[in-house]
N, C-alpha and C positions, 0 to 999 in steps of 0.2 A: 564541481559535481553538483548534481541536483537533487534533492531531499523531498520525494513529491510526497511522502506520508510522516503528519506530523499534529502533536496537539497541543502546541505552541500558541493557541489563543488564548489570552488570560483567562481563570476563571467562569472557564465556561462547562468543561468536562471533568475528567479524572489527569487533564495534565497539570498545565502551569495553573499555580494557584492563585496567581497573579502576578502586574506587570513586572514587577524584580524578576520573577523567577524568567519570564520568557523572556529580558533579556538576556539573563545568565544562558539560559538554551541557545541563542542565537548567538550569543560569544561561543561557546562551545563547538557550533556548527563553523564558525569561519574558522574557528583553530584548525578545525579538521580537512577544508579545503573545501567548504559548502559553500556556492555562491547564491544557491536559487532556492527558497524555500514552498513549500506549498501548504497552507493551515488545513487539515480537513481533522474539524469537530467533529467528534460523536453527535450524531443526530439519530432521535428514533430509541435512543439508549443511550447510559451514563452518560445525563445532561442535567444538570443542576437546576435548569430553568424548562423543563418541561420541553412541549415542543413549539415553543416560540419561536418559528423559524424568522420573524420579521425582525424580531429582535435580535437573532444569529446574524444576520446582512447588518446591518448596522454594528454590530462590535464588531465585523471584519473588514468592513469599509475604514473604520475609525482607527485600527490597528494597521491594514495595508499603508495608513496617511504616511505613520509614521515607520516607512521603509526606508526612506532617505536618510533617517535618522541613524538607524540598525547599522547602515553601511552594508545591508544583504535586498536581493530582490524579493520581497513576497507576492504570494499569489495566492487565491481562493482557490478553495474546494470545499469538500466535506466526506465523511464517511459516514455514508448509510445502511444503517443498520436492516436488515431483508424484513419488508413489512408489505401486507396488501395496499395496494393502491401508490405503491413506491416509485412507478415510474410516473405519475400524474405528478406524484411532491419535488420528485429531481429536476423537471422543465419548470414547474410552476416556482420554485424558490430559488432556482439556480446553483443547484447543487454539483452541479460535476466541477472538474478539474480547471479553473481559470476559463468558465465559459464553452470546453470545449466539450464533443461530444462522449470524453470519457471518465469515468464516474467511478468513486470508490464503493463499492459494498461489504457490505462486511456480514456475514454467517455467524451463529453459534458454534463457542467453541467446542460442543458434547456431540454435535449432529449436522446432519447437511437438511435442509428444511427439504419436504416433498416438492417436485414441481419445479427443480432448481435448471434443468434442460426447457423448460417452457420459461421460464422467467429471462432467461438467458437470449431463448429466441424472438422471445416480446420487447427487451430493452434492445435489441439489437434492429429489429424489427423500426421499434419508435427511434432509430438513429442514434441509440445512447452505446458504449463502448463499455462494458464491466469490467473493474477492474478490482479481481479479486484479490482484498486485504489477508496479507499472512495467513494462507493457505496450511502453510508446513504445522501451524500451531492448531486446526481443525481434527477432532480426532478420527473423522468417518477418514478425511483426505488421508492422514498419515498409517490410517491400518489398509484402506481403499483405494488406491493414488488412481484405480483406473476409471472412478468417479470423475475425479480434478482431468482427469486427461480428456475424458468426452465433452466436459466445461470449454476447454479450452482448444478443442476442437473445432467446437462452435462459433470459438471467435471471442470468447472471453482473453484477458492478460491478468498473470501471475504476479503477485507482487510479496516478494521472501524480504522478511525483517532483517535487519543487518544483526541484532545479536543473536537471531537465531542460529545465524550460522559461524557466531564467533563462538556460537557454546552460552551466550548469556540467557537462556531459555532448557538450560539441559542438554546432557548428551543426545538424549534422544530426540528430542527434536531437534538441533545438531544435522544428524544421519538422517532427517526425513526432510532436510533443508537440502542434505548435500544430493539425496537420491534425486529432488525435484530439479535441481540444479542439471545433474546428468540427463535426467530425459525431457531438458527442455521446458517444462512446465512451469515454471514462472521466466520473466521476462525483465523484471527491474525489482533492483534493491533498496528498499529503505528503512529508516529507522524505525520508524514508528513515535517519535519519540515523544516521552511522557514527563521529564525532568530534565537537568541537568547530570546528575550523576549517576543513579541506577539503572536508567533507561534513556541515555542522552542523545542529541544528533548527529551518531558520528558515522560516516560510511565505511573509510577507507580500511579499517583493517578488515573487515569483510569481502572488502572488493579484492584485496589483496589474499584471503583465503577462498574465496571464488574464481581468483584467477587458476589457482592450483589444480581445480576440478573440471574448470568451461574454456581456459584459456582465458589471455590478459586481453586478446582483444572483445570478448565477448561479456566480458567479466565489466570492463572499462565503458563498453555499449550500456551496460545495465544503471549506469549512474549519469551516462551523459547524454550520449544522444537519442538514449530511449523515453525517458522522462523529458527531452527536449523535445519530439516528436507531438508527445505528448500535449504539452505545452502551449504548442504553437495547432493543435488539432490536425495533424496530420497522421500519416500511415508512420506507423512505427516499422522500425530496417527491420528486415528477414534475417535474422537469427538464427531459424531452421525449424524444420517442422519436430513438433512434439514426437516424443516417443513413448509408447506405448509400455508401461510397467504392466508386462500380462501375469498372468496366475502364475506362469513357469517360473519368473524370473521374482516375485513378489516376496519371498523370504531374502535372498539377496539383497533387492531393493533396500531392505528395513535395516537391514545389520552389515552390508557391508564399510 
């Protein structure tokens, strides 16, 4: 499996607090059947060191050295946090996913910012691919889902936490994980992960309660060969097209 969202750089963010702890994260990740990691630091927000992004390359140059070591593959990214002038900082410091043209973003979690259908068309526009961080945990997405559906309309990609849909985030976000799931709205699964134990890198019992909801082979796309696509910058496999959570069906959506 592949682990594209993670904050497994030492002491840079609100993850690992340093090197012990990200190896502990990265044992944890192979226990579970992780082969490929991808670091994306908070940039733009909770970062301990401002916004130094020259000095972000350089501690993830220095950490990628020691992949060989881990016995797992790493790869660069980052998550960036929605800020003006955000698509000039992603080319200019190299912030998307291993070079390629898809890029984590990340929203507040109380609101969706104004402008989010233009920002969408402008990164898509300059060639960059959005890929929206843990959507189900946004509150406008999970009372609003038919927001996140015009997102992703556009050509944005979904990317659902694994404990969100184990329940390690609440029932309720839980059901707003499993709703995005049914109507197609996010695309691939991962951690997110911020430690070893409370929030660690593990996929598979996720994939395996996503398999119950999207089917196993769709479920099994969302940790392999979606995040491989990825990866490697290419067209991620057709899935299926989004479905539209409308007004009718909207109470459903939230509680079934």
């Amino acid at each position: 499996m592949i682990d594209l969202h993670t904050h497994i750089l030492p002491d840079w963010d609100d993850g690992a607090a340093d090197q012990a702890e990200a190896e502990q994260m990265i044992a944890v990740a192979l226990e579970d059947g992780i082969s490929k990691i991808v670091l994306t630091p908070h940039v733009y927000r909770m970062t301990k060191r401002g916004h130094d992004l020259e000095g972000l390359a350089g501690r993830v140059r220095a950490f990628l050295k020691q992949s060989k070591a881990f016995g797992i593959d790493l790869f660069a990214g980052a998550e960036v946090y929605v800020h003006p002038g955000m698509i000039q900082n992603i080319k200019e410091y190299g912030l998307s996913v291993n070079g390629s043209n898809y890029v984590f973003i990340e929203l507040p979690a109380e609101h969706v910012p104004g402008g989010m259908t233009t920002l969408v068309f402008e990164m898509m526009l300059g060639g960059l691919i959005p890929i929206i961080s843990h959507p189900e945990r946004n509150a406008v997405f999970a009372q609003t889902p038919e927001i996140l559906y015009e997102l992703i309309r556009q050509g944005a990609i979904g990317q659902v936490t694994s404990q969100s849909i184990t329940g390690g985030f609440g029932r309720k976000t839980r059901k707003v994980a499993e709703g995005f799931l049914r109507h197609r709205l996010v695309h691939l699964i991962a951690s997110d992960a911020h430690n070893a134990e409370t929030r660690p890198p593990r996929l598979a019992e996720a994939v395996e309660m996503a398999a119950k909801i999207v089917g196993p082979t769709r479920a099994e796309a969302m940790v392999t060969t979606v995040p491989a696509a990825i990866l490697g910058n290419e067209q991620i496999p057709d899935l299926g097209e989004p479905v539209s959570p409308t007004k009718k069906n909207k109470l459903h959506f939230l509680i079934r």
